[in-house]
SEDO-699493 format. One record per residue (C-alpha): residue number from 1; x, y, z; residue in one letter; chain. Coordinates in Angstrom, 2 decimals, always signed. Example, Ala and Ser with C-alpha at 12.3 -4.5 7.8 and 13.67 -1.06 7.14 Angstrom:
residues 2
  vose       xx       yy       zz  marro  tormar
     1   +12.30    -4.50    +7.80      a       A
     2   +13.67    -1.06    +7.14      s       A
***
This chain:
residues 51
  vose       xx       yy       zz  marro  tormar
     1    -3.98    +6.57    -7.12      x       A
     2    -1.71    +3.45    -7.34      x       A
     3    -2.30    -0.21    -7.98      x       A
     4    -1.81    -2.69    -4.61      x       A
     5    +0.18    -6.32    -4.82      x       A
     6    -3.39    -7.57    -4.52      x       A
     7    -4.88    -5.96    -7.46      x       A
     8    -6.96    -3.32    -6.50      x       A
     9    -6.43    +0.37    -6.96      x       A
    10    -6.42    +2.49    -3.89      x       A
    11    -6.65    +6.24    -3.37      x       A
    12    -6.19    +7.73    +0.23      x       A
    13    -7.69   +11.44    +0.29      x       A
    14    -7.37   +13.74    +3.37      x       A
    15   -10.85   +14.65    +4.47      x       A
    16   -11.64   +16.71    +7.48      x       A
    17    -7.99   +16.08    +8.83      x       A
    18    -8.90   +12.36    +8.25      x       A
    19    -7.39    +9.82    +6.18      x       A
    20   -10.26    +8.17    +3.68      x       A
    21    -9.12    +5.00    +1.49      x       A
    22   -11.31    +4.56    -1.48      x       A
    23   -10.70    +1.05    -2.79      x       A
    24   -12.34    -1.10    -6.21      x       A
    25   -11.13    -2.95    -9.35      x       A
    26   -10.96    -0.34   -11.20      x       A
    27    -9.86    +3.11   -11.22      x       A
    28   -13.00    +4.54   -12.71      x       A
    29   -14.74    +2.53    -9.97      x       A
    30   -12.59    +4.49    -7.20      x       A
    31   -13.45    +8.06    -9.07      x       A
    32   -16.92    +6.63    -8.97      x       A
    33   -17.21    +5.91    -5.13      x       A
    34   -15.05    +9.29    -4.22      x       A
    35   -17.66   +11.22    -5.85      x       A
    36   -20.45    +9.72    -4.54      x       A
    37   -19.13    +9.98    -0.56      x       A
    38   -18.31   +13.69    -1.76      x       A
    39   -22.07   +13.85    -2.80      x       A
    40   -23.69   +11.91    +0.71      x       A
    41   -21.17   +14.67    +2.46      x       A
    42   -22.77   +18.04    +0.96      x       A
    43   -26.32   +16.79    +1.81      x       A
    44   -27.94   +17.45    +5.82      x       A
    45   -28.01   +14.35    +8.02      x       A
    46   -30.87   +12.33    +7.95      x       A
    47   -33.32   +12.21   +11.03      x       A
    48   -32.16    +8.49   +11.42      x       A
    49   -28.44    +9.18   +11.61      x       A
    50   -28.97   +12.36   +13.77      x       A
    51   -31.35    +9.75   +16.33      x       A
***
């Protein structure tokens, strides 16, 4: 995780052979959001997204 020019801190994970960027103001709000997308990815697609 680093700290951009602008501010914000920024941590770029390899998912899926895929480059996610996880940006916020802070770096517990980065852990925060990482672990929540980690959470949305272990649960089945909803009927809406699969429609």
């Amino acid at each position: 995780m680093y700290r951009r020019p602008d501010g914000l801190y920024e941590k770029i994970i390899i998912i899926n052979g895929k480059r996610k960027a996880f940006r916020g103001k802070t770096d517990k709000e980065v852990t925060r959001k990482i672990a929540e997308y980690n959470i949305q990815q272990k649960q089945e697609p909803l009927f809406e997204t699969v429609v």
